[in-house]
Biopython code that builds the backbone (N, CA, C, O; Angstrom):
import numpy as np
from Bio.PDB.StructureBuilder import StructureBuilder

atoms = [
    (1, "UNK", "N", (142.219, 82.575, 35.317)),
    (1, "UNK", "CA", (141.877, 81.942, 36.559)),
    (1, "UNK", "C", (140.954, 82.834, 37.377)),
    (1, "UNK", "O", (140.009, 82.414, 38.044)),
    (2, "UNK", "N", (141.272, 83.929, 37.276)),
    (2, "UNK", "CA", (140.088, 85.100, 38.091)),
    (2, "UNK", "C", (139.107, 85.185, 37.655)),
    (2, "UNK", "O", (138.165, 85.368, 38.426)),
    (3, "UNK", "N", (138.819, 85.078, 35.979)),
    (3, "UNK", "CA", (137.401, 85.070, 35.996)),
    (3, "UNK", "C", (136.636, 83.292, 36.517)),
    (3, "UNK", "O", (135.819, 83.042, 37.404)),
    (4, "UNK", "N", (137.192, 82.547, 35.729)),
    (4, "UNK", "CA", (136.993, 81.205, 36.623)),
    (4, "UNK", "C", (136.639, 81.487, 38.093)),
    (4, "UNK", "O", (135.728, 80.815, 38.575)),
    (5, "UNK", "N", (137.150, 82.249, 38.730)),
    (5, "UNK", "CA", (136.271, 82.387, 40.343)),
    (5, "UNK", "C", (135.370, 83.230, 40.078)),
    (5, "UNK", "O", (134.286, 82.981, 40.604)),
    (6, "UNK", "N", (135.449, 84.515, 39.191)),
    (6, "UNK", "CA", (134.112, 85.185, 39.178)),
    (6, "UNK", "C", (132.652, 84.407, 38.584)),
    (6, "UNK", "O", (131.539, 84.838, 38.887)),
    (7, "UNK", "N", (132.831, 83.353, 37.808)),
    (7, "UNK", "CA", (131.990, 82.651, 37.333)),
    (7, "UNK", "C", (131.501, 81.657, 38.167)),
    (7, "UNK", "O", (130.444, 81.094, 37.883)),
    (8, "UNK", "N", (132.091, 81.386, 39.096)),
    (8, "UNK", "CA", (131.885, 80.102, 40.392)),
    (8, "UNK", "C", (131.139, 81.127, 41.033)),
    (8, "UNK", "O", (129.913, 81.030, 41.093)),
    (9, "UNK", "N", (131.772, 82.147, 41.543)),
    (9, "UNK", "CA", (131.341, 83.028, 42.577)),
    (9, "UNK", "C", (129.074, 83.643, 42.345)),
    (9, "UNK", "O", (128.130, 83.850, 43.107)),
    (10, "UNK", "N", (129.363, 83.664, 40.639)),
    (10, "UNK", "CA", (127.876, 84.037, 40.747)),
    (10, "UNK", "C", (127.262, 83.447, 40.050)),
    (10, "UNK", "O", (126.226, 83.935, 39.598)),
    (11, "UNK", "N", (127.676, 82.182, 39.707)),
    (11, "UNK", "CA", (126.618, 80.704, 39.987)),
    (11, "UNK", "C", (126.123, 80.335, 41.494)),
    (11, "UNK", "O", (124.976, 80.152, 41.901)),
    (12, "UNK", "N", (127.229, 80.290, 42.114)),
    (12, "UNK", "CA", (126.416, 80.223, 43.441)),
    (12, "UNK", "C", (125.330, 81.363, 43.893)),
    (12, "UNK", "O", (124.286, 81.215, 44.528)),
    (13, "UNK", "N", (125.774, 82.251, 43.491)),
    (13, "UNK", "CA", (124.715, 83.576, 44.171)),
    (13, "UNK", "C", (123.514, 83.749, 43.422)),
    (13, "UNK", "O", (122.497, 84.324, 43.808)),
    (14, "UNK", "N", (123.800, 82.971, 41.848)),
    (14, "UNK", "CA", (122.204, 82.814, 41.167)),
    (14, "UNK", "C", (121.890, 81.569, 41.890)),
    (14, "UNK", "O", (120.696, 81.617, 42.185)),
    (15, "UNK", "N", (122.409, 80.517, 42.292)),
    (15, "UNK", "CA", (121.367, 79.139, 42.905)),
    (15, "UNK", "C", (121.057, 79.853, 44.411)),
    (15, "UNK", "O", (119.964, 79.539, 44.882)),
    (16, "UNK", "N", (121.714, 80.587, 45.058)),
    (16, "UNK", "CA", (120.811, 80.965, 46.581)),
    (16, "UNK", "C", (119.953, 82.050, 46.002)),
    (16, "UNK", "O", (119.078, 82.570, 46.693)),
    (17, "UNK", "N", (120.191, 82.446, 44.640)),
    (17, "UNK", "CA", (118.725, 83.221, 44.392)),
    (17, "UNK", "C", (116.998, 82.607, 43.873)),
    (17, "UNK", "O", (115.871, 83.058, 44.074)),
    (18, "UNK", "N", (117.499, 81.428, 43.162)),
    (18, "UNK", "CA", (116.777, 80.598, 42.791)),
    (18, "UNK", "C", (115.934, 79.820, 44.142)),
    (18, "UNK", "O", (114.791, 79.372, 44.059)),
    (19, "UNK", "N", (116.865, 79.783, 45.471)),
    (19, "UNK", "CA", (116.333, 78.717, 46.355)),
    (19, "UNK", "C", (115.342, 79.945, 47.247)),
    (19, "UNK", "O", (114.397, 79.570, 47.940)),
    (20, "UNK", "N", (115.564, 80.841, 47.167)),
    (20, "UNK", "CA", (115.063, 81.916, 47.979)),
    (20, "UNK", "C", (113.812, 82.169, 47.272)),
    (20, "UNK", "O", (112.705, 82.244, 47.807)),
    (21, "UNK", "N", (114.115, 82.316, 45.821)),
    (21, "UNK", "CA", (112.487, 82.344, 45.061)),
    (21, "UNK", "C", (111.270, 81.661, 45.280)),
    (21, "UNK", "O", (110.077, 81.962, 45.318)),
    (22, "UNK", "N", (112.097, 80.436, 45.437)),
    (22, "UNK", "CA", (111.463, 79.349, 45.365)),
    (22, "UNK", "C", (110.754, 78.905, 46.831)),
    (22, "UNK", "O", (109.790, 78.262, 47.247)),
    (23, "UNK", "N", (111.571, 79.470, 47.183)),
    (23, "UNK", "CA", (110.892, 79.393, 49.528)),
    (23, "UNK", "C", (110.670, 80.565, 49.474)),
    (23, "UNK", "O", (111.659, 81.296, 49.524)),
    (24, "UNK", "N", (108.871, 81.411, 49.313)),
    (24, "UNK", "CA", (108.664, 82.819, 49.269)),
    (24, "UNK", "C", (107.765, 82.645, 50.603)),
    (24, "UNK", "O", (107.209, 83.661, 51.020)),
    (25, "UNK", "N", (107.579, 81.415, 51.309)),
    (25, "UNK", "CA", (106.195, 81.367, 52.287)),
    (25, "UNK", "C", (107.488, 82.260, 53.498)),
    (25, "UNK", "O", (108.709, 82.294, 53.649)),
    (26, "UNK", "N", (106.432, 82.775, 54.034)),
    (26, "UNK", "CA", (106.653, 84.224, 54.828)),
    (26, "UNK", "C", (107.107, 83.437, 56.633)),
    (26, "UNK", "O", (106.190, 82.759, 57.096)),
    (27, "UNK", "N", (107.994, 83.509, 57.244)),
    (27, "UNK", "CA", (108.262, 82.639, 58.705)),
    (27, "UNK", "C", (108.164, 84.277, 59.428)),
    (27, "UNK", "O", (108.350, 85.469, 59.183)),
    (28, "UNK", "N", (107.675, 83.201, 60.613)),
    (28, "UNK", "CA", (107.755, 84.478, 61.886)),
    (28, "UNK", "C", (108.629, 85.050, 61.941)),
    (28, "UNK", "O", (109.198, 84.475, 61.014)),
    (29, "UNK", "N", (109.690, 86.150, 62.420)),
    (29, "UNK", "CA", (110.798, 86.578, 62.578)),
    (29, "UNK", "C", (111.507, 86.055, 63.881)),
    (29, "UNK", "O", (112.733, 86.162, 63.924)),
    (30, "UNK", "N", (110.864, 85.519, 64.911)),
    (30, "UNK", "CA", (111.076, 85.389, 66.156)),
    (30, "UNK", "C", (111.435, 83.688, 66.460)),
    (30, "UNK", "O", (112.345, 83.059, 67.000)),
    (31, "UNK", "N", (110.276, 83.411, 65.841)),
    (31, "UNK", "CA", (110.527, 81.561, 66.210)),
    (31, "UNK", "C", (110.885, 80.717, 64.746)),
    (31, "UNK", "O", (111.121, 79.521, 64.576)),
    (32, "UNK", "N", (110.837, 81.570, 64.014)),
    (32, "UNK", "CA", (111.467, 81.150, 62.327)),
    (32, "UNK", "C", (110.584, 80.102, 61.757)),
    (32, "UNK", "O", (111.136, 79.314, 60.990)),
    (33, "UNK", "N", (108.666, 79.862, 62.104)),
    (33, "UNK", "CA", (108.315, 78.929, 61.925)),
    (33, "UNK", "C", (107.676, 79.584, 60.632)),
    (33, "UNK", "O", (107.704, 80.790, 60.391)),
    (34, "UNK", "N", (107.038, 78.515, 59.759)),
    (34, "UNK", "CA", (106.068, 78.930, 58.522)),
    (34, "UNK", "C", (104.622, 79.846, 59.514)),
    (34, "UNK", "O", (104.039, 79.515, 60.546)),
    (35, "UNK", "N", (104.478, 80.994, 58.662)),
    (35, "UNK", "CA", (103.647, 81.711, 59.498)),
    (35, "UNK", "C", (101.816, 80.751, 59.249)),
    (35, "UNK", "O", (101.787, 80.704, 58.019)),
    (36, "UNK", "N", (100.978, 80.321, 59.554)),
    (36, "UNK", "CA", (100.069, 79.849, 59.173)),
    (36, "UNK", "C", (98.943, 80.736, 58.190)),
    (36, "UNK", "O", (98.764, 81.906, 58.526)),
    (37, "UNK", "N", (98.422, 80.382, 57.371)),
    (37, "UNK", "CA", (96.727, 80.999, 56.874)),
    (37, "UNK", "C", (96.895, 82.195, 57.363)),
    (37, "UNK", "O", (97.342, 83.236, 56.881)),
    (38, "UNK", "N", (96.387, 81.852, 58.605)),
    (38, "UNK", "CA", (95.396, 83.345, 59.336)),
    (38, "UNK", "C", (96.881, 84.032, 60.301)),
    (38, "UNK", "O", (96.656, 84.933, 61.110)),
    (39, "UNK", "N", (97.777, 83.710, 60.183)),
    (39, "UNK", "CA", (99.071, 84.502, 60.795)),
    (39, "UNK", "C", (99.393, 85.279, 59.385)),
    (39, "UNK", "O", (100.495, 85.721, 59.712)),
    (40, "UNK", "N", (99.281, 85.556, 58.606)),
    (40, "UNK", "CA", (99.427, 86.002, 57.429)),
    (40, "UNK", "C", (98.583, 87.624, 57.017)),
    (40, "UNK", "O", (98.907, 88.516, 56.232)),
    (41, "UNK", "N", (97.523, 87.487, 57.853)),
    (41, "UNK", "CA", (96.434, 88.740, 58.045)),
    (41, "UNK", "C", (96.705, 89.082, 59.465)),
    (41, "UNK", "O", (95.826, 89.769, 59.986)),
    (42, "UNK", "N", (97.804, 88.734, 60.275)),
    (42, "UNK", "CA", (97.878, 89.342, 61.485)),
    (42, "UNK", "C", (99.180, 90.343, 61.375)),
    (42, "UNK", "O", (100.270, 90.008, 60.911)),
    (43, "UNK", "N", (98.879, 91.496, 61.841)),
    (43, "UNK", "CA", (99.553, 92.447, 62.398)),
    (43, "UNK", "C", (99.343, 93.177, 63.976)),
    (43, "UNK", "O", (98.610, 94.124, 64.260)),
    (44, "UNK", "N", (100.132, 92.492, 64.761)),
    (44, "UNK", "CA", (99.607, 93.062, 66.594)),
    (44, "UNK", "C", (100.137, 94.284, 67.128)),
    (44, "UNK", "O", (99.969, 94.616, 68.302)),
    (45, "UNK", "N", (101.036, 95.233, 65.936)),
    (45, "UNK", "CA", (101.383, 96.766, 66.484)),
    (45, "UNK", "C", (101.704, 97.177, 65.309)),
    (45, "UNK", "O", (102.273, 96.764, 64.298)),
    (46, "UNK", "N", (100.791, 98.815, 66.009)),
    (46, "UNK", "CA", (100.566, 99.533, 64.866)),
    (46, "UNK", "C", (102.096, 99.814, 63.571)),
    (46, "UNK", "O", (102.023, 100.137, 62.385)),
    (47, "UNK", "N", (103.185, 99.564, 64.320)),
    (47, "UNK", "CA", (104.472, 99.553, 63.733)),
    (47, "UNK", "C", (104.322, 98.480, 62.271)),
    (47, "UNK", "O", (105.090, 98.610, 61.319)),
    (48, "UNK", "N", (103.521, 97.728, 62.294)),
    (48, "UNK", "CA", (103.845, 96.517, 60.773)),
    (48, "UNK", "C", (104.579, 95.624, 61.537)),
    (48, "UNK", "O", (103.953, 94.602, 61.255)),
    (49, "UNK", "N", (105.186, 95.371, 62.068)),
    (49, "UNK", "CA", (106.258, 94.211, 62.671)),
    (49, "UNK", "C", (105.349, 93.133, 62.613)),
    (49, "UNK", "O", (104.365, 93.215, 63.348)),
    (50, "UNK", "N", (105.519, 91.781, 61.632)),
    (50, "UNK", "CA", (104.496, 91.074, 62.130)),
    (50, "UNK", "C", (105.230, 89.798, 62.206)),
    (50, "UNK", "O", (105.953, 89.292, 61.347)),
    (51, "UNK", "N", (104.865, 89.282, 63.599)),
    (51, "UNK", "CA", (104.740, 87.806, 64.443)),
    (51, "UNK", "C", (103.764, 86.861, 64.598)),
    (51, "UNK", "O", (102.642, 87.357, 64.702)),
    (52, "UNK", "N", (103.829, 85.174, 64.669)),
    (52, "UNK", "CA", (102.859, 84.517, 64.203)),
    (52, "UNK", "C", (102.107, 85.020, 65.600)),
    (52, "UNK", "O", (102.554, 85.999, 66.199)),
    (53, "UNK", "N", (101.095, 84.394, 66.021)),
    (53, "UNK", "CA", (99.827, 84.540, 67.364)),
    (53, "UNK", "C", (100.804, 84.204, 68.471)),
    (53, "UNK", "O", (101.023, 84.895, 69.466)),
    (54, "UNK", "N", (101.377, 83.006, 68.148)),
    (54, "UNK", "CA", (101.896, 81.953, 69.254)),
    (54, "UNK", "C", (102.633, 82.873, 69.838)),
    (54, "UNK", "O", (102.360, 83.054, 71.025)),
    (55, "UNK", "N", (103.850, 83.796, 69.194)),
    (55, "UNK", "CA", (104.599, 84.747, 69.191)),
    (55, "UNK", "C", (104.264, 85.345, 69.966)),
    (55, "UNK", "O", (104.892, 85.228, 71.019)),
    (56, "UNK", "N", (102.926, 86.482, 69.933)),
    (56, "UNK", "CA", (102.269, 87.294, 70.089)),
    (56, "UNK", "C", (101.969, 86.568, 71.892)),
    (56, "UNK", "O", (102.733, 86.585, 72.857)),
    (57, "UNK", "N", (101.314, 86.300, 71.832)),
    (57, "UNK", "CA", (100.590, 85.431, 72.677)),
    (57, "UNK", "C", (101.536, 85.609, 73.801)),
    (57, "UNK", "O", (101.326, 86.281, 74.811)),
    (58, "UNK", "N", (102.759, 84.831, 73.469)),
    (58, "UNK", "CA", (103.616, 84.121, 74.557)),
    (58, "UNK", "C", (104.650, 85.689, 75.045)),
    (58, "UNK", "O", (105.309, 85.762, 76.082)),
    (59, "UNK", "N", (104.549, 86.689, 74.092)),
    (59, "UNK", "CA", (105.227, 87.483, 74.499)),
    (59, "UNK", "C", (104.194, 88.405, 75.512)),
    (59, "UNK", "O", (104.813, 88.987, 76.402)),
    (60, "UNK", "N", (103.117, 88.565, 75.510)),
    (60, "UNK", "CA", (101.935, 88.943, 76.147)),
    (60, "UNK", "C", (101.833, 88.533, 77.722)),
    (60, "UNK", "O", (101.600, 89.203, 78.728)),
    (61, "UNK", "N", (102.117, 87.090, 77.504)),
    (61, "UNK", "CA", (101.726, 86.436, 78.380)),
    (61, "UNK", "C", (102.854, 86.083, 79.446)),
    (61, "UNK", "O", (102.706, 85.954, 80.661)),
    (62, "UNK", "N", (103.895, 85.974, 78.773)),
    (62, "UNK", "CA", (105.462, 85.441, 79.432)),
    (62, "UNK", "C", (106.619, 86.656, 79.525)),
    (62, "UNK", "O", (107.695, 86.810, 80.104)),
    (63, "UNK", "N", (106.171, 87.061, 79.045)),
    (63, "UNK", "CA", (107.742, 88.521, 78.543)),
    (63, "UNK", "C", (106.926, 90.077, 78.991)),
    (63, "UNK", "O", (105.825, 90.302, 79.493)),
    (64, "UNK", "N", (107.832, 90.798, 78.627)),
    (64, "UNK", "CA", (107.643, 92.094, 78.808)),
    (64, "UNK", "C", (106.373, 92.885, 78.164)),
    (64, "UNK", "O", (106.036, 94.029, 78.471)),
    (65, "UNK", "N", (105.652, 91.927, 77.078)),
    (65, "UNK", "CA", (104.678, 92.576, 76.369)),
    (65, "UNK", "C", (105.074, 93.741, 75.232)),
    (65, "UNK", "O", (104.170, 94.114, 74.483)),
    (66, "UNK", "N", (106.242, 94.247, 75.109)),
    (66, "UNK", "CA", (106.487, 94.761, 74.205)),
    (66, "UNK", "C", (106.882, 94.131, 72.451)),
    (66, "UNK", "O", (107.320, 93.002, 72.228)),
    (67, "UNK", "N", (106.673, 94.885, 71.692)),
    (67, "UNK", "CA", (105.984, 94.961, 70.242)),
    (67, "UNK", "C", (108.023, 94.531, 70.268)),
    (67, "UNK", "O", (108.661, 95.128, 71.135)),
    (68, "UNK", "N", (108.755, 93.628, 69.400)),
    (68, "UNK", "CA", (110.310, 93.583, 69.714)),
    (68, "UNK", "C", (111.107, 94.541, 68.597)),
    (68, "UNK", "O", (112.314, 94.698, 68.785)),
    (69, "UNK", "N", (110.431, 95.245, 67.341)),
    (69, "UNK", "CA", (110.523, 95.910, 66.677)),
    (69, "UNK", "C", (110.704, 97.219, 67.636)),
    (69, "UNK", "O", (111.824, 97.454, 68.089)),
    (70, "UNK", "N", (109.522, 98.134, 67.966)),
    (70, "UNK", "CA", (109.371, 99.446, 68.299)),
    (70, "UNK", "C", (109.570, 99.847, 69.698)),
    (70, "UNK", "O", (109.926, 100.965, 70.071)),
    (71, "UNK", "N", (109.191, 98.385, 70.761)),
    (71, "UNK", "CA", (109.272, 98.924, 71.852)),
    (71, "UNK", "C", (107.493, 99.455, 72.363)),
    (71, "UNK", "O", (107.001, 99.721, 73.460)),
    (72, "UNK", "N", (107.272, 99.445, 71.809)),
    (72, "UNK", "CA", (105.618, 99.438, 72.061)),
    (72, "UNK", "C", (105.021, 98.208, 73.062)),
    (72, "UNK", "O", (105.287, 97.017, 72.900)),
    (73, "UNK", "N", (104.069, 98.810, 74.238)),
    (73, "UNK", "CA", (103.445, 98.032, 74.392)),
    (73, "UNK", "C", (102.429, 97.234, 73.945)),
    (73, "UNK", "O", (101.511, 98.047, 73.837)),
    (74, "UNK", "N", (101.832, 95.760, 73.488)),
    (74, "UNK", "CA", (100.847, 95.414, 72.823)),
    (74, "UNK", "C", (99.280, 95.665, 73.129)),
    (74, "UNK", "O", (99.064, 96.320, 74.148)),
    (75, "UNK", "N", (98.789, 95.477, 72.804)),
    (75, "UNK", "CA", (97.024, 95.551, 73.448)),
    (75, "UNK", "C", (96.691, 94.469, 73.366)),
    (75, "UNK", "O", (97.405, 93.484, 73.180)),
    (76, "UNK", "N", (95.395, 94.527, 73.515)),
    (76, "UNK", "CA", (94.873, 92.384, 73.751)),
    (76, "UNK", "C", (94.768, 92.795, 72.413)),
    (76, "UNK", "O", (95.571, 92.157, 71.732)),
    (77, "UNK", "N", (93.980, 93.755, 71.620)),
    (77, "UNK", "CA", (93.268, 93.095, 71.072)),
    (77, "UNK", "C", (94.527, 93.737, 69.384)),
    (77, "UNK", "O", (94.559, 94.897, 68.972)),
    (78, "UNK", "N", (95.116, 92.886, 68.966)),
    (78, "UNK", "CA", (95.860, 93.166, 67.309)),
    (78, "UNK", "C", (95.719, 94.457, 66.090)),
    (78, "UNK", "O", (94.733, 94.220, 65.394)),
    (79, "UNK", "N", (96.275, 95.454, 65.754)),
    (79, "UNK", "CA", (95.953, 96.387, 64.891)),
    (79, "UNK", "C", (95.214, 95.917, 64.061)),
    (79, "UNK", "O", (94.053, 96.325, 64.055)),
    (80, "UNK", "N", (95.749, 94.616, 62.806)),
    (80, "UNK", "CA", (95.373, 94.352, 62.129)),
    (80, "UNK", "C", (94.923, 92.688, 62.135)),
    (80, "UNK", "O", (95.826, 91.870, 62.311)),
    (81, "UNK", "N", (93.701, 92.268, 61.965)),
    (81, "UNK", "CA", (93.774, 90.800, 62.129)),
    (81, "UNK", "C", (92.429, 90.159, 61.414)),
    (81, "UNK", "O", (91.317, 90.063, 61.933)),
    (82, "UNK", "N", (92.744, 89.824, 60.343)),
    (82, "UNK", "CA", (91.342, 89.880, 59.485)),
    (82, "UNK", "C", (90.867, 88.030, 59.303)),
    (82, "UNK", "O", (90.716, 87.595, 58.161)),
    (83, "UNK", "N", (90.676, 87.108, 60.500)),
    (83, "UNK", "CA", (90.262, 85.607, 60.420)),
    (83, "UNK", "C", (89.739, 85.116, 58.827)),
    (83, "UNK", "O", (89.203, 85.908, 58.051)),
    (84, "UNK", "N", (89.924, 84.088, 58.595)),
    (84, "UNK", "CA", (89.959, 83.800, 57.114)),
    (84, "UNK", "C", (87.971, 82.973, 57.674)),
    (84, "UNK", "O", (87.564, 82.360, 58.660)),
    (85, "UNK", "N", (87.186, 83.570, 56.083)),
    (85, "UNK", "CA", (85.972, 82.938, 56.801)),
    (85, "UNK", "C", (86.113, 81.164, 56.063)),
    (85, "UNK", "O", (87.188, 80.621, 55.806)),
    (86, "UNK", "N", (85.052, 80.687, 55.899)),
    (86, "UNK", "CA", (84.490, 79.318, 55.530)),
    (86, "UNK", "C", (85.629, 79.209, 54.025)),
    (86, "UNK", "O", (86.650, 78.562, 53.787)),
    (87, "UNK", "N", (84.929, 80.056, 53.369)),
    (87, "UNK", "CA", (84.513, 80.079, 52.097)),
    (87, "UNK", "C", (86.080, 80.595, 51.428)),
    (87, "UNK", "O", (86.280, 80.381, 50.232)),
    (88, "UNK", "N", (87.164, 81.283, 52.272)),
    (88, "UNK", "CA", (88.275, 81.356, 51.681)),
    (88, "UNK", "C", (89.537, 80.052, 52.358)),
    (88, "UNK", "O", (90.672, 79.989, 51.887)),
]
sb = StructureBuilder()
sb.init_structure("model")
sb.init_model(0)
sb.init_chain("A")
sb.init_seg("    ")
for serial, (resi, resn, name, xyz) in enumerate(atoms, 1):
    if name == "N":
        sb.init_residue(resn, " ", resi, " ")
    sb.init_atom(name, np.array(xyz, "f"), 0.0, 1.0, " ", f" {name:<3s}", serial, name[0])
structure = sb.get_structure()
């Protein structure tokens, strides 16, 4: 009977591994949305912590301005933020 639960136990933990594989698109950390295209090449403190724009934006604009990882204040302008051109 005990292994009978050990065998239940990591079937389930291979299907939430399978569903996790399978959902690899990257969400904001903050508003849990699908990050877009060009939120994907954004990084707004030098820390790596990365949040979609909207994120960014609204914490800039509405909140304390700090980075919610490091504690850093943000700058206008993003560490890393590379706009996707035409052609990609």
């Amino acid at each position: 009977m005990i292994l009978q639960e050990k065998d239940c136990t990591s079937k389930k933990h291979s299907k939430r591994q399978k569903r996790m594989s399978v959902n690899k698109e990257k969400t904001c950390p903050l508003c849990l949305e699908t990050l877009d295209i060009d939120d994907l090449s954004f990084y707004p403190c030098k820390c790596g912590y990365q949040v979609c724009r909207f994120c960014w934006h609204r914490i800039r604009t509405n909140e304390n301005g700090l980075c919610p990882a490091c504690r850093r204040q943000y700058s206008e302008d993003p560490v890393t933020f590379k706009p996707l051109t035409q052609e990609e």
